[in-house]
N, C-alpha and C positions, 0 to 999 in steps of 0.2 A: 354438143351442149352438155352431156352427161358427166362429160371429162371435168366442166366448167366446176369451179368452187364457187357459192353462192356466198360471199361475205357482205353479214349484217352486222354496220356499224351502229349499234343505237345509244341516243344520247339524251338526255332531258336538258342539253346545250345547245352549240351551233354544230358541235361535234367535231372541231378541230384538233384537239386531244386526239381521240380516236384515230381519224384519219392521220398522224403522225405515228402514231406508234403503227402502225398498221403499216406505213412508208418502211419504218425499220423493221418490222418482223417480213415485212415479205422480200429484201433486199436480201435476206439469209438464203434462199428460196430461189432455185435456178428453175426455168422451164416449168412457171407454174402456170395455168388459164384461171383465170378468176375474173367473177362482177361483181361488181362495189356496190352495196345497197346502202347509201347512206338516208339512215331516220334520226332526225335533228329535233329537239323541243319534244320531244316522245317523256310525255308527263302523266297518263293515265294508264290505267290496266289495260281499259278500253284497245284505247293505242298500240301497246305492247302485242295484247294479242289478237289480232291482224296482222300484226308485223310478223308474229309468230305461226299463222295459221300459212302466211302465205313462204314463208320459211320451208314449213314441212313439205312440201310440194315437191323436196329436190332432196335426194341425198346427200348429197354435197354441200350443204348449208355451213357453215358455221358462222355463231354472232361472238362479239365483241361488246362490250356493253361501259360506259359509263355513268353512272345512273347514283346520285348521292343521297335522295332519299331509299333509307334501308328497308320498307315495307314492299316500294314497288320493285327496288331490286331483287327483293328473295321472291317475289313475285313472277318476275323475268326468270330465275335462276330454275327455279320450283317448274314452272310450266315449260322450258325450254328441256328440263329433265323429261319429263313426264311425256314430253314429243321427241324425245332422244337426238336432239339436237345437240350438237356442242358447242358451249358458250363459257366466255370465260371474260371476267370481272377488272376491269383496270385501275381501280382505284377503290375499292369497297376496303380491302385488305387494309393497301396503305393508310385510308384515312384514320381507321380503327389503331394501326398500328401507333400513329402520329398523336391522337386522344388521349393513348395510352402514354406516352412518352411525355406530352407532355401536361399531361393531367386536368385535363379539359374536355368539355364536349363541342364535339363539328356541330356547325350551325346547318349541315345538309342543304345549304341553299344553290338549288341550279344556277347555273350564270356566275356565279359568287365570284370567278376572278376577274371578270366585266364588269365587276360595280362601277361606281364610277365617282373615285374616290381620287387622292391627289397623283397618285400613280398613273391613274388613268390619263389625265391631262397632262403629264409629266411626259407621256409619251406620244399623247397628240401635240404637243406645243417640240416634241425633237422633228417627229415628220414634218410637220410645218417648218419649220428653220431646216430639214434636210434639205429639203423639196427646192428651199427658196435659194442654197448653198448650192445648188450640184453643177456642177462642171465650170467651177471656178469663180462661178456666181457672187456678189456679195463680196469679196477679199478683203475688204477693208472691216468687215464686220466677224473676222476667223478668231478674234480672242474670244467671242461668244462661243465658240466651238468648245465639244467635248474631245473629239478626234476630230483630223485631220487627214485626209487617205491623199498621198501623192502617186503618180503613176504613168506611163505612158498611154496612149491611147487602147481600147479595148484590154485594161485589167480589170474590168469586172468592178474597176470604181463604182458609179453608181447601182448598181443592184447590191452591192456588198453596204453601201451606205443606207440606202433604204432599210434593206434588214435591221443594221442598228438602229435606227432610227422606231422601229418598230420593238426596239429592246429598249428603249427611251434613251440613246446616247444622241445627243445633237453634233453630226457629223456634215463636216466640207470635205468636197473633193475638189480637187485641183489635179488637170491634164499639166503633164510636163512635157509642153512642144520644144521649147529651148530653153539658156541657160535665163532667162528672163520670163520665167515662167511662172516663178517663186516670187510674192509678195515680201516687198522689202520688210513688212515689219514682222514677216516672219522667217528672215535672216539675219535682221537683228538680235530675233527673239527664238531661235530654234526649239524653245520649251512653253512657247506661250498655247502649248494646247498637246493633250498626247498627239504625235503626230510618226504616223506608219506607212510605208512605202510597200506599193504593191507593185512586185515583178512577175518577166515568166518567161520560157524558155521563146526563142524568139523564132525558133520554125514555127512554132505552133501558134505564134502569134499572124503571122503571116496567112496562114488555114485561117485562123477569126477574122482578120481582116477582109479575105476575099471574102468570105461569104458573107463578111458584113457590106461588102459594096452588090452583091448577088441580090441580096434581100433589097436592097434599096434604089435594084433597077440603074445601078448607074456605072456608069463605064470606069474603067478598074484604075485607078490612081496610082502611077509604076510607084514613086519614091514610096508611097503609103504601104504599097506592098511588099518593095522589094526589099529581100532578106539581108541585105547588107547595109543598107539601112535603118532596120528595126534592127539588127547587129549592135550598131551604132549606138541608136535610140536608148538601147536596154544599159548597154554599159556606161551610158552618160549618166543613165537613172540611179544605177548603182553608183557611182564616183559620188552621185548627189547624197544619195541617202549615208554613204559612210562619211561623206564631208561635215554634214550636220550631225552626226552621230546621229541618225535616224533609224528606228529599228526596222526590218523592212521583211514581207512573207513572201515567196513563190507562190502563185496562186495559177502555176501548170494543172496541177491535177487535184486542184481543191474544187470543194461544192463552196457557194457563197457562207453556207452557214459552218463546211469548215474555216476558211476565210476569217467570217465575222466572229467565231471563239478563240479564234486564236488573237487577232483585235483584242478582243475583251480581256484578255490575259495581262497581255501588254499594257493597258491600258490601268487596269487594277493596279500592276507593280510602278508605273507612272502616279499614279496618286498617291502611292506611299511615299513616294520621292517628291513628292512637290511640300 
């Protein structure tokens, strides 16, 4: 336990923020032990220091803090010194910087990117229409669509569409089983929506397959599996995607949210073109 790093995320948020950047700085970081203290809505001194008291208990502490009101933050900053704690600030600098740049004052309001203003809805009304599109759902309703994600079985279509959708893009997915897979009015229409084609190397699809029939208890489906088949499967994908001029990602050794930036790329240089 002495080895362990005690990581205090505190937030006067939900503390999402936090917990992301904390994803990237510990992914730098081979063969580390550490425990996640996440304090979410930490608004008062009161609160802070408890948080803090219970902090000092372990060598190995350090906090992380996002916290926009500047009183309680030098508060946090001030007392986490003074308990020689190491803590370091996520967004104090920048906002200050940002103030500055563009000659205004932060409104320091916690929560502030949750309001719940048209953006907000903008991206509760994509999940909604993702939700109701996924797995080929809805076809006749795809000019609605912002994207479009084509792909064989297990490319990580739906969880990739969900994420944007959570970036507010109203996103259909469509499995490509065969050459009738593809909604006529979007043969007709090969531009009636940015539309990207998700590939991937096909041994490795084989590995996600099985162990997608493993998780689901069900006896192993050969053609589903077998690799000369999804051989098959993959390069029909691709014949498809370069037929329509579809631009299309490997998402072998992507995370969803590399995936979904690279989507959003495409997609941006698709709306200059339209």
């Amino acid at each position: 336990m002495t080895d362990t790093y005690q990581i205090y995320l505190i937030s006067d948020s939900t503390g999402e923020t936090l917990d992301r950047i904390f994803t990237a700085i510990k992914a730098q970081f081979k063969n580390i032990d550490y425990k996640i203290h996440t304090c979410s809505f930490s608004r008062t001194e009161n609160q802070i220091y408890k948080i803090l008291s219970e902090a000092e208990q372990s060598t190995k502490s350090i906090i992380l803090y996002s916290i926009v009101d500047s009183n309680l933050a030098k508060y946090l900053a001030n007392t986490s010194s003074e308990k020689k704690i190491p803590c370091f600030g996520v967004l104090g600098d920048l906002i200050l910087s940002f103030s500055k740049l563009l000659n205004q004052k932060a409104s320091h309001e916690p929560s502030g990117q949750y309001a719940l203003n048209d953006e907000y809805y903008k991206r509760i009304a994509a999940i909604q229409f993702t939700m109701s599109h996924d797995d080929g759902n809805l076809v006749k309703e795809i000019n609605k669509a912002d994207i479009i994600l084509l792909g064989v079985s297990r490319t990580s279509k739906t969880p990739t569409s969900i994420y944007l959708a959570n970036k507010g893009f109203k996103t259909s997915n469509i499995p490509l089983i065969n050459k009738n897979s593809i909604p006529q009015s979007l043969k007709d229409n090969p531009k009636i929506a940015c539309v990207v084609g998700l590939n991937t190397e096909p041994e490795r699809l084989v590995d996600i397959r099985k162990n997608r029939m493993n998780s689901l208890k069900e006896s192993e489906n050969k053609s589903y599996t077998n690799l000369d088949t999804i051989k098959k499967e993959v390069e029909e994908a691709k014949n498809t995607f370069r037929k329509y001029k579809w631009p299309s990602i490997d998402v072998t050794r992507k995370s969803v949210e590399e995936t979904a930036a690279s989507i959003i790329k495409i997609y941006e240089i698709y709306k200059q073109n339209v």
